[in-house]
C-alpha positions as CSV (number, residue, x, y, z in Angstrom):
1,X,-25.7,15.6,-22.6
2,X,-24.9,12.0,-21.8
3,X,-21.8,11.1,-23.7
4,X,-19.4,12.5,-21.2
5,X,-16.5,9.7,-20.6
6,X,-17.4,10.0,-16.5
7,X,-21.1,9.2,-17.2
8,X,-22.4,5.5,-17.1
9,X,-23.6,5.1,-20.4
10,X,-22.1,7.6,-23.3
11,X,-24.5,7.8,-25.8
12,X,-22.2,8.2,-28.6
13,X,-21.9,7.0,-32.2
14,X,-19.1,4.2,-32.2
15,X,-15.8,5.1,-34.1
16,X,-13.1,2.6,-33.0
17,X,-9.7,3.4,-33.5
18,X,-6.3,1.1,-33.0
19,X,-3.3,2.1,-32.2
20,X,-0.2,1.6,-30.7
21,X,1.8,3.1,-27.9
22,X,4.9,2.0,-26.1
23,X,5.0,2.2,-22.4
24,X,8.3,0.8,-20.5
25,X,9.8,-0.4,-23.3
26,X,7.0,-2.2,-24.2
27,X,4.5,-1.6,-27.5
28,X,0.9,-1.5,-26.2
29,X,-1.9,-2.3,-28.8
30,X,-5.0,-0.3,-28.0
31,X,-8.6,-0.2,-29.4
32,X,-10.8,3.2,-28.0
33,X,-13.8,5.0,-29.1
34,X,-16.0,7.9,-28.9
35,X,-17.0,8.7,-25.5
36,X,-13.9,7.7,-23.4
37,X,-10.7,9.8,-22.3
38,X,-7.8,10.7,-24.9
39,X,-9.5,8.3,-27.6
40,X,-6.1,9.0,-30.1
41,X,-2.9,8.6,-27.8
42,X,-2.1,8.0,-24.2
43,X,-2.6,11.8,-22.5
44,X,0.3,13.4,-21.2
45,X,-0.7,13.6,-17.4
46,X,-1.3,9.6,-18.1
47,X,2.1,9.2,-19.2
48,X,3.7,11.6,-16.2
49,X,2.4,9.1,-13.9
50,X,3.4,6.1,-15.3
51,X,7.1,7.7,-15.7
52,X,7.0,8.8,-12.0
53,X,5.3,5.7,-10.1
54,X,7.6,3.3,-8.5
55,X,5.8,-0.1,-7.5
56,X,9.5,-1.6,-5.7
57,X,9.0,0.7,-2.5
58,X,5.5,-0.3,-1.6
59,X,4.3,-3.5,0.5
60,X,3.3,-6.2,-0.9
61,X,-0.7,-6.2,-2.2
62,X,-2.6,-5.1,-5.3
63,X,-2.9,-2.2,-7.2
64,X,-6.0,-0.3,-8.0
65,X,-6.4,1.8,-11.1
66,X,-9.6,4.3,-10.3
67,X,-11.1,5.7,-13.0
68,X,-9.1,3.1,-15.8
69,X,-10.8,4.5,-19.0
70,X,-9.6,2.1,-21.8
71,X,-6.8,1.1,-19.6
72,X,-3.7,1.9,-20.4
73,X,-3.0,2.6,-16.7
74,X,-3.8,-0.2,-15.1
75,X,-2.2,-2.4,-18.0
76,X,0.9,-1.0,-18.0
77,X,1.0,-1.3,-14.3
78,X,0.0,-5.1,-14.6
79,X,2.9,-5.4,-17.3
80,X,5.5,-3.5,-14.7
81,X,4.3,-6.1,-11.6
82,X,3.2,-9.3,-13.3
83,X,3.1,-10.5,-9.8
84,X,0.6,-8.1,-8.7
85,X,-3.1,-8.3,-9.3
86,X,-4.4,-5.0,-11.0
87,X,-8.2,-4.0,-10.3
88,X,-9.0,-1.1,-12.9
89,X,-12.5,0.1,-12.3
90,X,-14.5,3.2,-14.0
91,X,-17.9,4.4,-14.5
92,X,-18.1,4.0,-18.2
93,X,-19.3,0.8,-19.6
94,X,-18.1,1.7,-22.8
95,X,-14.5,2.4,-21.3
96,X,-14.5,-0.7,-19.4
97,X,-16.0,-2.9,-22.4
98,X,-12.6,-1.3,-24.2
99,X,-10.1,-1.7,-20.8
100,X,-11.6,-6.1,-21.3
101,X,-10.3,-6.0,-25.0
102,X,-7.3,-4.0,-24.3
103,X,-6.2,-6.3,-21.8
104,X,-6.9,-9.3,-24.1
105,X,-5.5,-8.2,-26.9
106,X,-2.3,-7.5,-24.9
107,X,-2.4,-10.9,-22.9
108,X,-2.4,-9.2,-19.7
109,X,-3.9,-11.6,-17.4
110,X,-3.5,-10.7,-13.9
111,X,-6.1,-8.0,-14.0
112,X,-9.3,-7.7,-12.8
113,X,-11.8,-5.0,-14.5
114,X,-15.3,-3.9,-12.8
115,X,-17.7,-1.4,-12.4
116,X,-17.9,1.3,-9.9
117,X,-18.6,4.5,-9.3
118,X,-15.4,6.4,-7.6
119,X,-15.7,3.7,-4.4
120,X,-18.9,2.2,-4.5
121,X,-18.0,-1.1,-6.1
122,X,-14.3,-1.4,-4.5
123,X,-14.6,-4.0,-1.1
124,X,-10.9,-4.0,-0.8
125,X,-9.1,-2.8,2.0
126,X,-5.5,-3.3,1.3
127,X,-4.3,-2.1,-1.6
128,X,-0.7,-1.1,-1.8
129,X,-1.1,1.7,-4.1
130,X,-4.2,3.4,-5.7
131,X,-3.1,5.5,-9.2
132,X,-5.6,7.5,-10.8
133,X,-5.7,10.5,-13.5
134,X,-9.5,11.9,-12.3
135,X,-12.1,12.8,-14.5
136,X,-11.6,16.6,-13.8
137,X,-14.6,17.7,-15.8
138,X,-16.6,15.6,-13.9
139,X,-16.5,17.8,-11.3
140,X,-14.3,19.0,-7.9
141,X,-16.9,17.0,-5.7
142,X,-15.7,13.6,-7.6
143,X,-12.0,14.3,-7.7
144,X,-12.1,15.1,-3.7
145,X,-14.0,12.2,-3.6
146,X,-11.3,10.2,-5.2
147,X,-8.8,11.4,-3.0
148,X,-10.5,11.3,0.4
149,X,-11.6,7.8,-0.1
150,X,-8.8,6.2,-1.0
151,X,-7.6,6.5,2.5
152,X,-10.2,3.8,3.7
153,X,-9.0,1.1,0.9
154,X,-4.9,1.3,1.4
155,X,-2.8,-1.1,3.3
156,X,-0.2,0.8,5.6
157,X,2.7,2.1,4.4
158,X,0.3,2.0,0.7
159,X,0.2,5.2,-1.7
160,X,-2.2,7.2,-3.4
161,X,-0.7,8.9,-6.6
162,X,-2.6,10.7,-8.4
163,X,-1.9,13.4,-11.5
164,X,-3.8,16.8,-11.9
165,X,-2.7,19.9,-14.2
166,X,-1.2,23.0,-11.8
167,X,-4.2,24.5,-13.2
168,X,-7.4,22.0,-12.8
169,X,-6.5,22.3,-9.0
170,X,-3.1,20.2,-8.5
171,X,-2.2,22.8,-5.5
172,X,-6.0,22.5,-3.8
173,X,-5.5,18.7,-4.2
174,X,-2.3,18.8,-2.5
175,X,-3.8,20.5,0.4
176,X,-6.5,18.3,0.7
177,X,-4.6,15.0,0.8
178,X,-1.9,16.3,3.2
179,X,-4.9,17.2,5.5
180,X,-6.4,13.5,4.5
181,X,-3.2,11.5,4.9
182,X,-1.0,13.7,6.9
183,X,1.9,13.9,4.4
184,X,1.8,14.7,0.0
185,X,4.6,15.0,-1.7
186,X,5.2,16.3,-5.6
187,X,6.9,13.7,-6.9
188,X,7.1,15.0,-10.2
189,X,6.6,17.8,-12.2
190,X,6.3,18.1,-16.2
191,X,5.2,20.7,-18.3
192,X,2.2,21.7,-16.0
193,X,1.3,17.8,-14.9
194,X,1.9,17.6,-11.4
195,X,2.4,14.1,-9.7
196,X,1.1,14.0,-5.8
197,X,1.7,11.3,-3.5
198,X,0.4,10.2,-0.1
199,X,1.5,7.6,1.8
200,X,-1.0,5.5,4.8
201,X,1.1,5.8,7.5
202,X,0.4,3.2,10.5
């Protein structure tokens, strides 16, 4: 099987769909397809993040969203902190082909969307925040991945926030980016969705 939304190239038969979805008061416009993440509405654990992510405690800096699908987390994140650059970077070509039209469609400008594979195309070293909602079927080894390696591209006093369900491993991620960053914290909880949170500390 190829056409996994975590795999470079989905080999799927194209179905676009548009639709709309408000996000901070605010209605997006956005085109998916077969072969990416929640292709007919923003996902839950997608919209638990947003709800739960504060950008006006964190240093100054961009934002990265890791793993961005079509988008809509990154985008809305740009549209929170127009004075923010966004980098939203995934796997998917298809996905990221979509996240470019999204982001035009919307006139959402201070973005910047590229390929790479969890960390392998990010050179930064001082974001302010990394958000992601991981690709859980693509595997534990990816998701830790995700959350280890953030550590190496945050500016101090920069977070990692990341959603997981309580039962695709939310408690085991918890554990794992305490012992990676010293300190994670729930910030949220709804309807299984848990938000976690670690901080770079100096």
């Amino acid at each position: 099987m190829t056409n996994y939304y975590y795999t470079h190239n989905p080999d799927v038969v194209h179905d676009e769909k548009q639709w709309n979805f408000e996000i901070f008061n605010h209605d997006f416009k956005f085109t998916t397809d077969n072969g990416v993440f929640s292709k007919r509405t923003l996902d839950y654990g997608s919209r638990t993040l947003l709800s739960a992510f504060d950008p006006t405690a964190l240093p100054a800096g961009d934002l990265l969203d890791l793993g961005t699908g079509y988008g809509p987390i990154g985008m809305a994140l740009a549209y929170q902190s127009p004075d923010r650059q966004v980098d939203m970077v995934d796997v998917n070509e298809l996905a990221l082909s979509l996240a470019r039209k999204n982001t035009s469609l919307n006139q959402i400008s201070n973005v910047t969307i590229f390929t790479s594979d969890c960390y392998d195309g990010v050179t930064k070293t001082d974001y302010a925040a990394i958000v992601t909602n991981p690709p859980v079927r693509a595997g534990k080894a990816v998701v830790d991945a995700m959350l280890t390696g953030a550590q190496s591209h945050l500016t101090v006093g920069g977070t990692l926030t990341v959603v997981l369900q309580k039962k695709q491993g939310a408690p085991s991620a918890k554990k794992l980016m305490t012992a990676t960053f010293g300190n994670c914290t729930i910030i949220k909880k709804d309807k299984g969705y848990y938000i976690l949170q670690s901080v770079k500390e100096g």
